[in-house]
C-alpha positions in Angstrom: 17.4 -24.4 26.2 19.4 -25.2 22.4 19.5 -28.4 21.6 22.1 -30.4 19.4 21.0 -30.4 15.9 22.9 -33.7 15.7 20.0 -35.5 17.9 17.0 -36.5 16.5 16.9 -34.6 13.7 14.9 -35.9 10.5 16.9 -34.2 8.1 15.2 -35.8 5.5 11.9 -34.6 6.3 13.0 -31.7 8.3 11.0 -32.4 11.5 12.2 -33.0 14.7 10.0 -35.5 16.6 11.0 -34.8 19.5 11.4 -30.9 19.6 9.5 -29.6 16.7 12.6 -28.4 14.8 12.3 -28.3 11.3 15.8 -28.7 9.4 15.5 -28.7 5.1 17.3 -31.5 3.9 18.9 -29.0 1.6 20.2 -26.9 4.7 23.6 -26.9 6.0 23.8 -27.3 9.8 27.0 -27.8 11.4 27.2 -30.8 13.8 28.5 -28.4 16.6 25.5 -25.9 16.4 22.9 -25.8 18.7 19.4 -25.6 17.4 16.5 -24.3 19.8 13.3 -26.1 20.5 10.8 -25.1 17.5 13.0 -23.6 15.0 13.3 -24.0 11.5 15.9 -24.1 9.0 14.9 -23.3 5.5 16.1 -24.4 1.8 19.8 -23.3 1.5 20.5 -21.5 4.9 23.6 -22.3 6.8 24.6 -22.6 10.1 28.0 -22.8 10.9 30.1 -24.6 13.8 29.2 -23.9 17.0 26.6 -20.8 16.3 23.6 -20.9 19.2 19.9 -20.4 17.5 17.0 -20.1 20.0 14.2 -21.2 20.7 11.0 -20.8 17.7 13.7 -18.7 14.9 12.6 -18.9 11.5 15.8 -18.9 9.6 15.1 -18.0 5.4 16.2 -19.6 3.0 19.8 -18.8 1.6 20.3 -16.8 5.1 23.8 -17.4 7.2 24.7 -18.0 10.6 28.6 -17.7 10.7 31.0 -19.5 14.0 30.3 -18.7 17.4 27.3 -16.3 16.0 24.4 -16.6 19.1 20.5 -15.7 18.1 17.9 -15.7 21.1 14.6 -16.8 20.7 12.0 -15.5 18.5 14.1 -14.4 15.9 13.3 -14.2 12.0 16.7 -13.8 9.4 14.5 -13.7 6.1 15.9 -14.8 2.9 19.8 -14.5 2.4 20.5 -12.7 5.4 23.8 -12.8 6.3 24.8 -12.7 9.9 28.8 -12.5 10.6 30.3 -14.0 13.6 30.8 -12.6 16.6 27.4 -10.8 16.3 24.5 -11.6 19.3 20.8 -10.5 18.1 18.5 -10.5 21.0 15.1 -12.2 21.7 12.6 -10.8 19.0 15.3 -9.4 16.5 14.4 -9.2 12.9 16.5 -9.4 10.1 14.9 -8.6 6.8 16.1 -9.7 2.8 19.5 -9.9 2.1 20.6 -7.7 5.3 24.2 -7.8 6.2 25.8 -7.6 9.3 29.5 -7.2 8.5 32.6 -8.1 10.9 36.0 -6.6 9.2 36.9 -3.1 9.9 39.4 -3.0 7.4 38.4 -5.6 5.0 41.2 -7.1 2.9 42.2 -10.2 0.7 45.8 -9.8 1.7 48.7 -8.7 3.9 50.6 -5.5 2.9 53.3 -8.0 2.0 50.7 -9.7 -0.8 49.9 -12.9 1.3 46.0 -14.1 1.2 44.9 -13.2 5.1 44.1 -16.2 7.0 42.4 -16.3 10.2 45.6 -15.0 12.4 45.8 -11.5 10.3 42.6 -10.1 11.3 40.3 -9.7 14.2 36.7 -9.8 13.7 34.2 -7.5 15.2 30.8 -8.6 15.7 27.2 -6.2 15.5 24.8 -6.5 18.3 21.1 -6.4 17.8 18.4 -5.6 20.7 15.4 -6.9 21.7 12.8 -6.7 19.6 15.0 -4.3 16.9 14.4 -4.8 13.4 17.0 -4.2 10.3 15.3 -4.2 7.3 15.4 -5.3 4.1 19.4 -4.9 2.3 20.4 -2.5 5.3 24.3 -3.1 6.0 25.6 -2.7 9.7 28.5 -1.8 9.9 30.7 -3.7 12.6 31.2 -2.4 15.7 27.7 -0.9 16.1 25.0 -2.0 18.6 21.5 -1.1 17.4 19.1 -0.6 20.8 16.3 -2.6 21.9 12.8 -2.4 19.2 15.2 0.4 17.1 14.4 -0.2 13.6 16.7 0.8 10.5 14.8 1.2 7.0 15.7 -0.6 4.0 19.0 0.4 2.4 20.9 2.0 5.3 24.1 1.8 5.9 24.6 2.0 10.0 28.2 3.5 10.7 27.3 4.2 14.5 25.4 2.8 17.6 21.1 3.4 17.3 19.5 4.3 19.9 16.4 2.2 21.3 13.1 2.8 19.7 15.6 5.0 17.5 14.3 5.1 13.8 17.4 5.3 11.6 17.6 6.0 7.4 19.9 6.9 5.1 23.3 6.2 4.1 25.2 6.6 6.3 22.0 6.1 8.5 20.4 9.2 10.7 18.2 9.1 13.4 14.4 10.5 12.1 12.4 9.7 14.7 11.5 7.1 17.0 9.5 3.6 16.8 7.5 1.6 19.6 7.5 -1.9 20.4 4.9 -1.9 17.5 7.5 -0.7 14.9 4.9 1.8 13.6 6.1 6.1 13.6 5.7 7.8 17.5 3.7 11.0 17.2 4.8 13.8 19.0 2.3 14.9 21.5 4.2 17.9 22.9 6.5 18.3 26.4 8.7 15.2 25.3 5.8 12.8 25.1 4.9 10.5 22.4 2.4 8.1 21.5 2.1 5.0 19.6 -0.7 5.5 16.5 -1.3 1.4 16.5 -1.4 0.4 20.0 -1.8 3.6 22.2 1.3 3.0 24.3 2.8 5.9 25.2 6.9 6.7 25.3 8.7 9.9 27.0 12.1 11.4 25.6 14.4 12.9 28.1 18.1 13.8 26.8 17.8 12.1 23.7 16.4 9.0 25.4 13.7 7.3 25.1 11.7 4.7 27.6 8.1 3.7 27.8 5.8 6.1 30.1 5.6 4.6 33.3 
């Protein structure tokens, strides 16, 4: 279960006797997040009001956590990530280098009638992450889109539209090019909608453009 940042936090030396959460004195964690048992908060990152990180993240320095924004446990958001509210990344979900996960379909400063936007002109729209799914390094996701359980998108994408799980996506915009196991490494095809995972031997079967673990 989160915990309150607000309790027992050593911000000073950025341990938390109590839980093991470690919180940079140069971070900047919002009173009304919730911080999971084992986490740390690097130099620079912010968390703002009311986001929910898991248990054991590792949130990079520079990265951001914007309102309402809920991480599960074991997730990574490397150096100046930036995670938009209302997006929900999954237990495992890696976020690599200055990724972006966007929330404004039609971005704009102002109304048509010239008027800086406030909060009541526009809805956001949040991305969600998977299990286990990886976005690498300077990918953008383009809000809605939900990328599938241990997918992985390759650095530099742009994703316009949902990924598949296991679904290997590159490009911009970004195309499905083949698939990925729980070990993130390239399936190889063996023939008759099987594949099998180079690194770990676990074997996966397409069916309709699906893909599941062999039973």
């Amino acid at each position: 279960m989160a915990t309150d940042k607000g309790t027992g936090t050593d911000k000073g030396t950025g341990t938390d006797k109590g839980t093991g959460t470690r919180i940079a004195s140069t971070a900047d964690v919002d009173d009304r997040a919730r911080i999971g048992e084992g986490t740390s908060v690097w130099h620079l990152a912010q968390i703002r009001e009311d986001a929910t990180v898991g248990r054991d993240c590792n949130i990079g320095r520079g990265a951001y956590v914007g309102p309402g924004v809920r991480l599960g446990d074991n997730v990574k958001l490397q150096n100046y990530a930036l995670v938009y509210e209302p997006a929900v990344l999954g237990d495992g979900v890696f976020i690599g280098p200055a990724a972006v996960l966007t929330n404004d379909e039609y971005p704009r400063a102002v109304t048509p009638d010239g008027r800086l936007k406030t909060a009541d002109d526009w809805h956001a729209v949040g991305v969600t992450v998977g299990e286990g799914a990886s976005i690498s390094a300077r990918a953008v996701c383009v809000a809605p889109v939900r990328i599938g359980r241990w997918a992985l998108v390759a650095a530099g994408a742009v994703v316009t539209r949902d990924v598949p799980e296991y679904g290997l996506v590159v490009g911009v915009p970004a195309r499905r090019v083949g698939w990925v196991g729980r070990a993130g490494v390239p399936l190889v095809a063996k023939g008759g909608g099987a594949f099998v995972c180079p690194s770990t031997g676990a074997e996966y079967v397409e069916a309709g453009g699906v893909l599941s673990e062999a039973q």
